[in-house]
mmJSON file of the N, C-alpha and C atoms, coordinates in Angstrom:
{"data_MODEL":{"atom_site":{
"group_PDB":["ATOM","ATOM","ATOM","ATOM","ATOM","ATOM","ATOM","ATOM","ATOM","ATOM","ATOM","ATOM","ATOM","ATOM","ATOM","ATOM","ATOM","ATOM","ATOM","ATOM","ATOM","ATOM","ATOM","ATOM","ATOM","ATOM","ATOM","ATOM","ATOM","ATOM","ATOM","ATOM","ATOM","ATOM","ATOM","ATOM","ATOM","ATOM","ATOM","ATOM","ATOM","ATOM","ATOM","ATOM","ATOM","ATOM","ATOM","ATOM","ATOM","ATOM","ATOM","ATOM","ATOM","ATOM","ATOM","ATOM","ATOM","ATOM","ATOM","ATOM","ATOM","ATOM","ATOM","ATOM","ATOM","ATOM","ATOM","ATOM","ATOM","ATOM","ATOM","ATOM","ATOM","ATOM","ATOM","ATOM","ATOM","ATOM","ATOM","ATOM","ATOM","ATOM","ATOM","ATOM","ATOM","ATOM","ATOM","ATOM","ATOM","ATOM","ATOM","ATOM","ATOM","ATOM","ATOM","ATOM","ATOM","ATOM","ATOM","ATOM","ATOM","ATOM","ATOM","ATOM","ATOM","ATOM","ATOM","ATOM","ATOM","ATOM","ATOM","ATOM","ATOM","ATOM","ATOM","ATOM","ATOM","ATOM","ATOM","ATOM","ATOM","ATOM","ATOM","ATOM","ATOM","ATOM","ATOM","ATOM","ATOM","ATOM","ATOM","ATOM","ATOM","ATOM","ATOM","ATOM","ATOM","ATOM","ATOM","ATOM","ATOM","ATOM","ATOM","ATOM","ATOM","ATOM","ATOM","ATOM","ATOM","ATOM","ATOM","ATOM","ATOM","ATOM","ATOM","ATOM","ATOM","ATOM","ATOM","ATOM","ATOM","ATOM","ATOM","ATOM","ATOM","ATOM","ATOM","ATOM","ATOM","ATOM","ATOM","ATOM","ATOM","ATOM","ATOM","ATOM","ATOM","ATOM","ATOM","ATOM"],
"id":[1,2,3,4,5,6,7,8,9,10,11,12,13,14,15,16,17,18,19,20,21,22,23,24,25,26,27,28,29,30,31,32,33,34,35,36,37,38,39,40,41,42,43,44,45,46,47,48,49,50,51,52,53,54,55,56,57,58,59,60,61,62,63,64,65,66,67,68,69,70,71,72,73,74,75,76,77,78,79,80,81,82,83,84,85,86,87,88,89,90,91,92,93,94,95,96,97,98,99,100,101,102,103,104,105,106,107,108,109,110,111,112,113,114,115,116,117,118,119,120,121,122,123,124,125,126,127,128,129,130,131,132,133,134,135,136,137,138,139,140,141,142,143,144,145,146,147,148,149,150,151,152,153,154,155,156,157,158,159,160,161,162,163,164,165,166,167,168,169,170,171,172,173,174,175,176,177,178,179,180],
"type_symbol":["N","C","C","N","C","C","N","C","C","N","C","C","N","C","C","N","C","C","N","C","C","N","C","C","N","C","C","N","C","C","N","C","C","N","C","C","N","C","C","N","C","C","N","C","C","N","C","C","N","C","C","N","C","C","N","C","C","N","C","C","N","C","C","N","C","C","N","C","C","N","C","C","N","C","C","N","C","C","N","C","C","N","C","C","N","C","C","N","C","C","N","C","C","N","C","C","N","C","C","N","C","C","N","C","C","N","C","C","N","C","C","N","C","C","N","C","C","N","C","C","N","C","C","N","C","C","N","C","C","N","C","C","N","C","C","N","C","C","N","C","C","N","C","C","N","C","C","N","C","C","N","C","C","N","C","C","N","C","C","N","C","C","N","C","C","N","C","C","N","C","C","N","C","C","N","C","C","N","C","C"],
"label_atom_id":["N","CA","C","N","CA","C","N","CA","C","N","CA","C","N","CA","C","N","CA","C","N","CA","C","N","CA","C","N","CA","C","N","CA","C","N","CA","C","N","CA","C","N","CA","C","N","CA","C","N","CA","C","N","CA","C","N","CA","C","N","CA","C","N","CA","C","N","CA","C","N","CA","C","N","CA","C","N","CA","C","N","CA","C","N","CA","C","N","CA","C","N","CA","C","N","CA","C","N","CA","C","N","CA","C","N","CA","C","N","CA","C","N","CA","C","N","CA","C","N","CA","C","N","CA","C","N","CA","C","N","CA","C","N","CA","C","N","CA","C","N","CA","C","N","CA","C","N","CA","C","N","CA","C","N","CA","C","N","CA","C","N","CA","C","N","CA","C","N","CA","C","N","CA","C","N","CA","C","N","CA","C","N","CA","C","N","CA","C","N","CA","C","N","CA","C","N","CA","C","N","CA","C","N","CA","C","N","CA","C"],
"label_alt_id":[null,null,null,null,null,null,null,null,null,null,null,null,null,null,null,null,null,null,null,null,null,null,null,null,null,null,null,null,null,null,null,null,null,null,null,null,null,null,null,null,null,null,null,null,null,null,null,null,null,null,null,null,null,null,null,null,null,null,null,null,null,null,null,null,null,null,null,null,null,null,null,null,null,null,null,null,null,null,null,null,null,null,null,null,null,null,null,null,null,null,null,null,null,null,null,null,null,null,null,null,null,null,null,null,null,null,null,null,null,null,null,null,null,null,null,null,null,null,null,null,null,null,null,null,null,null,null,null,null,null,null,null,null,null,null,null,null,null,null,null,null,null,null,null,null,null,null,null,null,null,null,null,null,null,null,null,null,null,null,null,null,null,null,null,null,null,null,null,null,null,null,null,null,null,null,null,null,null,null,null],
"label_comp_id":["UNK","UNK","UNK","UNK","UNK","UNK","UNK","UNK","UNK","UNK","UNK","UNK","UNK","UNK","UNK","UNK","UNK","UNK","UNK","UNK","UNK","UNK","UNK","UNK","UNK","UNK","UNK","UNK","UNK","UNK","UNK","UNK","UNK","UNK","UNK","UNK","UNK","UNK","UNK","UNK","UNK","UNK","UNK","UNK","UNK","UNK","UNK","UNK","UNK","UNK","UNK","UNK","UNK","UNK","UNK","UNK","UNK","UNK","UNK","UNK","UNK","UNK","UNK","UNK","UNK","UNK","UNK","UNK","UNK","UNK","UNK","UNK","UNK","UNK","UNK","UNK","UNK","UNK","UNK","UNK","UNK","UNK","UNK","UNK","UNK","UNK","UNK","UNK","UNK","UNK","UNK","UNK","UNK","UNK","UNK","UNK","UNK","UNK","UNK","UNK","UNK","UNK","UNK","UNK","UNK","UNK","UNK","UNK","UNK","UNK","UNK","UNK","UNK","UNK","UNK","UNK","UNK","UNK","UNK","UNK","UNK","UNK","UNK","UNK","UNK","UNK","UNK","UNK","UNK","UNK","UNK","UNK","UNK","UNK","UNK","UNK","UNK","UNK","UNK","UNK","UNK","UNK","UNK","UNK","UNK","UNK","UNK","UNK","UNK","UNK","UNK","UNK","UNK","UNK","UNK","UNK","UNK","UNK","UNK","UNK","UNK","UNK","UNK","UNK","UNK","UNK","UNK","UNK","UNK","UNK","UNK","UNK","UNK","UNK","UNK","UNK","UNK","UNK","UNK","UNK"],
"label_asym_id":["A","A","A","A","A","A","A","A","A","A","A","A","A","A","A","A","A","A","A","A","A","A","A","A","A","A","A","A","A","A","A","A","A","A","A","A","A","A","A","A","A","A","A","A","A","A","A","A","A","A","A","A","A","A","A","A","A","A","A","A","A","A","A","A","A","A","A","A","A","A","A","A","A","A","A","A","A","A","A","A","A","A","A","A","A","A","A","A","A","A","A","A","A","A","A","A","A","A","A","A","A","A","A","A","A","A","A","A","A","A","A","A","A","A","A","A","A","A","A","A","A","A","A","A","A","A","A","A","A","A","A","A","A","A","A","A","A","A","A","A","A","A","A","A","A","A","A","A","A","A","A","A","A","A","A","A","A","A","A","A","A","A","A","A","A","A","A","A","A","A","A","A","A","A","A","A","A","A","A","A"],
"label_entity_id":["1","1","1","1","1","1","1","1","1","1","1","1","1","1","1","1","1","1","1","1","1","1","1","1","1","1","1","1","1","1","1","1","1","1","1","1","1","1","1","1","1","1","1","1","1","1","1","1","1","1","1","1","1","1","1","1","1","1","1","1","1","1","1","1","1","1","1","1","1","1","1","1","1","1","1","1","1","1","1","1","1","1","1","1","1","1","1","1","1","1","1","1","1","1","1","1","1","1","1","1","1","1","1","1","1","1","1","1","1","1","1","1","1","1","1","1","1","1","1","1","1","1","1","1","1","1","1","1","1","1","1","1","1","1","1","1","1","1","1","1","1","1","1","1","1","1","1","1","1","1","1","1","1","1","1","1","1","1","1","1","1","1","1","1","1","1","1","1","1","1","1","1","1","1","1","1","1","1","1","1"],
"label_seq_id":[1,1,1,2,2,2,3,3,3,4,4,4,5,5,5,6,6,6,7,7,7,8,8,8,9,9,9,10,10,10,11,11,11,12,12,12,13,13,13,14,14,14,15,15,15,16,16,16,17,17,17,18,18,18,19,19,19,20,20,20,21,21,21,22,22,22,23,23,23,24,24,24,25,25,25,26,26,26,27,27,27,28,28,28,29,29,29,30,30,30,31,31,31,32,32,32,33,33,33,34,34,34,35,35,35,36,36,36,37,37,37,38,38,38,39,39,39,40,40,40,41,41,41,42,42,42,43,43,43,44,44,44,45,45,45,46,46,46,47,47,47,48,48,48,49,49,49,50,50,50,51,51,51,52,52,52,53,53,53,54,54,54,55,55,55,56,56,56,57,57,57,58,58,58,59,59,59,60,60,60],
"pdbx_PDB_ins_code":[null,null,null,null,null,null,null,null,null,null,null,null,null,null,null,null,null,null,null,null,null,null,null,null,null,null,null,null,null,null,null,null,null,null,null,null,null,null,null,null,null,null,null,null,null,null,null,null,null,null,null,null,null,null,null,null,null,null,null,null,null,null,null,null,null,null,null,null,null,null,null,null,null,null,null,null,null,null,null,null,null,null,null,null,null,null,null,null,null,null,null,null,null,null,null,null,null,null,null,null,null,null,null,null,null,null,null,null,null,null,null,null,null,null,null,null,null,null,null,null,null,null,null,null,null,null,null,null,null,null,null,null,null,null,null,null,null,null,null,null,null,null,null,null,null,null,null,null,null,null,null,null,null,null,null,null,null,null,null,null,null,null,null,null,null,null,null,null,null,null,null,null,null,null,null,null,null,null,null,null],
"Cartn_x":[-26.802,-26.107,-25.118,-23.749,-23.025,-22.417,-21.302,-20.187,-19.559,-19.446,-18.351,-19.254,-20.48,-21.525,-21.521,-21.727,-21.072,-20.121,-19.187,-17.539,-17.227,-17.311,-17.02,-17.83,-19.204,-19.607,-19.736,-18.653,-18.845,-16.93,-16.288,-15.298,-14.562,-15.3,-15.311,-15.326,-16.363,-16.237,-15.438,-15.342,-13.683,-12.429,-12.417,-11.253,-11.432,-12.919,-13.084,-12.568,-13.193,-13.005,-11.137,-10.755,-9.196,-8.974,-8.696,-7.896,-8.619,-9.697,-10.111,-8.965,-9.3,-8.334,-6.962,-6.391,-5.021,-4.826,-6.355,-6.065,-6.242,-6.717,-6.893,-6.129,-5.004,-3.73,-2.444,-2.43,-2.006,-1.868,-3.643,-3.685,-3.229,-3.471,-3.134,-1.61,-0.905,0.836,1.096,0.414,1.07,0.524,-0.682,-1.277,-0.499,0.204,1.157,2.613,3.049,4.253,4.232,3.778,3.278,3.04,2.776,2.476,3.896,4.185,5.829,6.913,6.868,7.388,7.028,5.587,5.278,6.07,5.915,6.144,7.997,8.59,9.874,10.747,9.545,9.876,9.736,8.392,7.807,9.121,9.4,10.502,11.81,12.255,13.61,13.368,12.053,11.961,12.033,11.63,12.205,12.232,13.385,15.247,15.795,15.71,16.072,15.795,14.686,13.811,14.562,15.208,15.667,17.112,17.741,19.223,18.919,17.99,18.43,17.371,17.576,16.255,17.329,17.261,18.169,18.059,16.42,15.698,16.39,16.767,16.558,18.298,18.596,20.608,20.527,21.681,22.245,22.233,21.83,22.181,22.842,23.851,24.786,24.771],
"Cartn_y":[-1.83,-2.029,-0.886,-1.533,-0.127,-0.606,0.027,-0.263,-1.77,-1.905,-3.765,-4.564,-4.237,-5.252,-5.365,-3.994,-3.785,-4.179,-3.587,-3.623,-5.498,-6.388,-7.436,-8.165,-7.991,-8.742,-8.14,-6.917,-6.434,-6.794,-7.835,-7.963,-8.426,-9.129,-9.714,-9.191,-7.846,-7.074,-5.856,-5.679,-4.901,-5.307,-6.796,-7.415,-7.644,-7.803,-7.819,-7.022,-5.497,-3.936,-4.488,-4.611,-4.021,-4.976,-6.172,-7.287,-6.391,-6.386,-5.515,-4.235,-3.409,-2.208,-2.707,-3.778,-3.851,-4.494,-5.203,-5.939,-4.934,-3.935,-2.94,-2.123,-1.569,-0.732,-1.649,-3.02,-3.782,-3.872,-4.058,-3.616,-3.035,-1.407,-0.16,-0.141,-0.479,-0.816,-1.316,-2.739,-3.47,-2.571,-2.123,-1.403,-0.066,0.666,1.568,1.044,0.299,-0.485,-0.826,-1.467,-1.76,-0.919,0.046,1.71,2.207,2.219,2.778,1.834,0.639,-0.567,-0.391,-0.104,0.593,1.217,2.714,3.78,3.738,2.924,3.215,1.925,1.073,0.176,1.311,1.77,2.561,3.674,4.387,5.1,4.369,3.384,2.767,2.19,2.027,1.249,2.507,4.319,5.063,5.743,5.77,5.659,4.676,3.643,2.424,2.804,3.444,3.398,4.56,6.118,7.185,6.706,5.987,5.61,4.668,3.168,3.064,3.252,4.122,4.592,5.057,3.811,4.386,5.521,6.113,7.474,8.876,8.787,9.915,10.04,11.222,11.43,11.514,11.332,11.995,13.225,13.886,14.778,15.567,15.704,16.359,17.455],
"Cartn_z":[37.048,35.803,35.63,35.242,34.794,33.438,33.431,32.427,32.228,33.826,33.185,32.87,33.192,31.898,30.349,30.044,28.779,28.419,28.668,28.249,28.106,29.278,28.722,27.953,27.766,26.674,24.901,25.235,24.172,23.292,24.324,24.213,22.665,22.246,21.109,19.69,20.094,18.758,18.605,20.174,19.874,19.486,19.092,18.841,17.399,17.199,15.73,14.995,15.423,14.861,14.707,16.09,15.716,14.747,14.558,13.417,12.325,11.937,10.748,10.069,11.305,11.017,11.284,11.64,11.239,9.864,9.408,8.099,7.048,7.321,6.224,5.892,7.254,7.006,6.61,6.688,5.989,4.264,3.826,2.648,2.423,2.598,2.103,2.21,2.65,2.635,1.623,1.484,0.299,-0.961,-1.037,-2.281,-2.546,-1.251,-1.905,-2.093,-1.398,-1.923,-2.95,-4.017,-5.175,-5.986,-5.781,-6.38,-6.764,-5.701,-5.664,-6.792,-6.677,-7.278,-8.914,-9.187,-10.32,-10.912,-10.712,-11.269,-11.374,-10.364,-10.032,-11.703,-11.689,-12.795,-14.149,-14.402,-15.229,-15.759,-14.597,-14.966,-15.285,-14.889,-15.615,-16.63,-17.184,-18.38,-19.278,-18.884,-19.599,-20.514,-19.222,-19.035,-20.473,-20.159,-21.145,-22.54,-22.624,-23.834,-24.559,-23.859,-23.89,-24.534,-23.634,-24.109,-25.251,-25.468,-26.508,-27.577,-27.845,-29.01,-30.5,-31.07,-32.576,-33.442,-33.243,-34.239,-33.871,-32.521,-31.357,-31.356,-31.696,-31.696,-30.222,-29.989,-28.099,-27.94,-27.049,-26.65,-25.588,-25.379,-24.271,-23.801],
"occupancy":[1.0,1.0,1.0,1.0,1.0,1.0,1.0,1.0,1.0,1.0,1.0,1.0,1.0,1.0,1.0,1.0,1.0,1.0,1.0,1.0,1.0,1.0,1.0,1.0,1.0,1.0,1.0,1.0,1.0,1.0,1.0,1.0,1.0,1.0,1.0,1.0,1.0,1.0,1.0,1.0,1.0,1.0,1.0,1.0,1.0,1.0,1.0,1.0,1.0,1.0,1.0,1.0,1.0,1.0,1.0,1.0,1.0,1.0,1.0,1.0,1.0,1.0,1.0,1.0,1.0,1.0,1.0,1.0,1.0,1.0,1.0,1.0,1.0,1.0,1.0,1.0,1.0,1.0,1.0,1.0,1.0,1.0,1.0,1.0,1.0,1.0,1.0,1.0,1.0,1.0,1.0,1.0,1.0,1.0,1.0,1.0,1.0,1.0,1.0,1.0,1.0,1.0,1.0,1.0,1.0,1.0,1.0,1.0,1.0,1.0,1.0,1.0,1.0,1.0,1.0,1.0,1.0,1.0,1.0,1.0,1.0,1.0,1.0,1.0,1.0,1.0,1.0,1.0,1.0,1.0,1.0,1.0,1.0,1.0,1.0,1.0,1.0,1.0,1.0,1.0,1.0,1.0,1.0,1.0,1.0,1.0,1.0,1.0,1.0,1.0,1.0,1.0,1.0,1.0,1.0,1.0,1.0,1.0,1.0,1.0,1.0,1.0,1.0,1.0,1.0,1.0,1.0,1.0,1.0,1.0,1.0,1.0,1.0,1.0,1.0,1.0,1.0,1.0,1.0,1.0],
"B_iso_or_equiv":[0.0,0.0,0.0,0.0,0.0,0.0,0.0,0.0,0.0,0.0,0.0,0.0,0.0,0.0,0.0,0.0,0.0,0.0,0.0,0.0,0.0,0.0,0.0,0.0,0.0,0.0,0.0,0.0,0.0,0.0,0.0,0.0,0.0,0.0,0.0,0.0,0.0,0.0,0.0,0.0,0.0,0.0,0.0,0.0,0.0,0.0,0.0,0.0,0.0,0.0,0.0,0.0,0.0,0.0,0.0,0.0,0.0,0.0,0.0,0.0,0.0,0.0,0.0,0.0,0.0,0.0,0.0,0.0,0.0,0.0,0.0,0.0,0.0,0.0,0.0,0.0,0.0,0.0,0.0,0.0,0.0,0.0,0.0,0.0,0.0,0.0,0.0,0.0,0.0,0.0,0.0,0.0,0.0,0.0,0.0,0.0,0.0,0.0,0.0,0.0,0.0,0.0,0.0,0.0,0.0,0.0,0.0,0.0,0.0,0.0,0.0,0.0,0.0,0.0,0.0,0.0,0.0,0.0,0.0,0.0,0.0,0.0,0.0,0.0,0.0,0.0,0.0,0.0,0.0,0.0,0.0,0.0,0.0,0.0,0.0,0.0,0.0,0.0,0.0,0.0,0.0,0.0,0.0,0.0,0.0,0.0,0.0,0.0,0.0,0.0,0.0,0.0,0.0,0.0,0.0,0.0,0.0,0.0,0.0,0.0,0.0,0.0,0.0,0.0,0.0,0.0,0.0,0.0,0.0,0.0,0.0,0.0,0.0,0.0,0.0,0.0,0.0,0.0,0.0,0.0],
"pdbx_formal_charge":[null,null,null,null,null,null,null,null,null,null,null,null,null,null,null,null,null,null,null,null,null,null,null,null,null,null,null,null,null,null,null,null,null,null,null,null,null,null,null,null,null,null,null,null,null,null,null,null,null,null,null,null,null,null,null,null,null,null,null,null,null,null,null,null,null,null,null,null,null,null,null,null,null,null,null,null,null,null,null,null,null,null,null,null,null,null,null,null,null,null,null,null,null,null,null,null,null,null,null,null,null,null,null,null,null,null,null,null,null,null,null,null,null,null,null,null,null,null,null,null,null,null,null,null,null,null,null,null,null,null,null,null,null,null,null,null,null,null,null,null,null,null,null,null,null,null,null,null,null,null,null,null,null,null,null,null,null,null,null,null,null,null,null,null,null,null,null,null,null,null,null,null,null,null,null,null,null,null,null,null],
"auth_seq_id":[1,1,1,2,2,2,3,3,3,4,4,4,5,5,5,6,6,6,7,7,7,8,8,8,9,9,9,10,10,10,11,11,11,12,12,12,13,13,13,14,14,14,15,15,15,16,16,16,17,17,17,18,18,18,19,19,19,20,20,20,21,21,21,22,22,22,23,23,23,24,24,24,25,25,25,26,26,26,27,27,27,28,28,28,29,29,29,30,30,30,31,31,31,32,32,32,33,33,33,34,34,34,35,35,35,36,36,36,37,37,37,38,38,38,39,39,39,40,40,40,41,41,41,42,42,42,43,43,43,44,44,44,45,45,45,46,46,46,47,47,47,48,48,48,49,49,49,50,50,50,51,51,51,52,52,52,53,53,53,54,54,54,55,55,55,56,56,56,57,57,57,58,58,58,59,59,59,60,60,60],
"auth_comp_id":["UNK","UNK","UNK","UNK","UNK","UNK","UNK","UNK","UNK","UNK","UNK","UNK","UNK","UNK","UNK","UNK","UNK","UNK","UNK","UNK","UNK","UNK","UNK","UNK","UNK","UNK","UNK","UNK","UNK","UNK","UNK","UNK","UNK","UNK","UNK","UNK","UNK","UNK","UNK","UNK","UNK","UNK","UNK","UNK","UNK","UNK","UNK","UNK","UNK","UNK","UNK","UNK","UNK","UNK","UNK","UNK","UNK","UNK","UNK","UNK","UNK","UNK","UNK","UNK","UNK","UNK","UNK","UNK","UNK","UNK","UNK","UNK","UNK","UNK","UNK","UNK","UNK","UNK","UNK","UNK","UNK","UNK","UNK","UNK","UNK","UNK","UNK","UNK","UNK","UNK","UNK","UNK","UNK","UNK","UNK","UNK","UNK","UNK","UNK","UNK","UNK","UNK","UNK","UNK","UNK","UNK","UNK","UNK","UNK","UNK","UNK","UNK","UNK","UNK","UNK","UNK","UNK","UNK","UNK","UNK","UNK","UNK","UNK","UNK","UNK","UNK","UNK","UNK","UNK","UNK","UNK","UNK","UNK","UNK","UNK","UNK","UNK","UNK","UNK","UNK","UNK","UNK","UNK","UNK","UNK","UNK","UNK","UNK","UNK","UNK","UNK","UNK","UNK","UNK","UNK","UNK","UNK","UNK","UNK","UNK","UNK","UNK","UNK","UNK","UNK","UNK","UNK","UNK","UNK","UNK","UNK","UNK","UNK","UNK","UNK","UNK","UNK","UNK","UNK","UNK"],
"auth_asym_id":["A","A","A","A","A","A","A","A","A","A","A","A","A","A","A","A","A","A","A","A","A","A","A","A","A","A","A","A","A","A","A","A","A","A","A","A","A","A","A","A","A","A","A","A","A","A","A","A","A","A","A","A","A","A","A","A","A","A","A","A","A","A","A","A","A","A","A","A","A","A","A","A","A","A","A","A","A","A","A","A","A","A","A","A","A","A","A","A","A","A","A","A","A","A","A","A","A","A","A","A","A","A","A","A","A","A","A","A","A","A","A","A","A","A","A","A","A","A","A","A","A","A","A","A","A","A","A","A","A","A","A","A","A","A","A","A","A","A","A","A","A","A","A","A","A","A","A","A","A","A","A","A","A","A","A","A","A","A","A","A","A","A","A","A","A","A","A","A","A","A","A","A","A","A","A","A","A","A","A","A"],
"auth_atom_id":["N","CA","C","N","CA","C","N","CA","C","N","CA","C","N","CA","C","N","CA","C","N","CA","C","N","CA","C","N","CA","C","N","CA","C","N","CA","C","N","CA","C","N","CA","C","N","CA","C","N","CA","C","N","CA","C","N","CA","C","N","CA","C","N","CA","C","N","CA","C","N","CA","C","N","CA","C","N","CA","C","N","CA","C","N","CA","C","N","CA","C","N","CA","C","N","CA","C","N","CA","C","N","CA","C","N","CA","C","N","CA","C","N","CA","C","N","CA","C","N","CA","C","N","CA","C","N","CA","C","N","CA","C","N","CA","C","N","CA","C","N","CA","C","N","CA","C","N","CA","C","N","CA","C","N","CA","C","N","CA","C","N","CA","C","N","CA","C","N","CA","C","N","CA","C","N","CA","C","N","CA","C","N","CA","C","N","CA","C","N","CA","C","N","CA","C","N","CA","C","N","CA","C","N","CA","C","N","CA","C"],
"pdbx_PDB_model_num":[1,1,1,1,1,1,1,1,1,1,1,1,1,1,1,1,1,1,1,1,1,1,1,1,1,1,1,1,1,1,1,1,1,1,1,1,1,1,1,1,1,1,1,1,1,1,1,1,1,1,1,1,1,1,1,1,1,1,1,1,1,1,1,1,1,1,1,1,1,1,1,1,1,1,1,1,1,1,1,1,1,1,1,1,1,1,1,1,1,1,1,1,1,1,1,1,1,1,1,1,1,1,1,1,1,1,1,1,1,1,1,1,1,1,1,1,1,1,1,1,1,1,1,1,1,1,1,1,1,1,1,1,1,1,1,1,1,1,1,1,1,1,1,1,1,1,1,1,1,1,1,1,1,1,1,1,1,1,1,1,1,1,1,1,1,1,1,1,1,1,1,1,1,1,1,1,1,1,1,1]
}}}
């Protein structure tokens, strides 16, 4: 018995592991993309809120 006994019947769950870990750094992309998309909205809404705020004079 050596190794290529192992190795190919273990073929399957090394393919498992990887799709896993590509489905999970996947996640984590879209979950910080979305993060980013956030805050980047968050801040132009403000912005918006700064310029038109009737209470608040301008300041230069």
């Amino acid at each position: 018995m050596g190794i290529h006994f192992n190795h190919k019947s273990k073929a399957g769950d090394r393919k498992m592991q990887k799709e896993l870990k590509l489905k999970m750094k996947a996640e984590e992309r879209k979950k910080k993309r979305e993060e980013q998309e956030r805050l980047k909205q968050e801040d132009e809404m403000k912005k918006l809120e700064e310029l038109t705020r009737p209470d608040k004079p301008p300041t230069k």
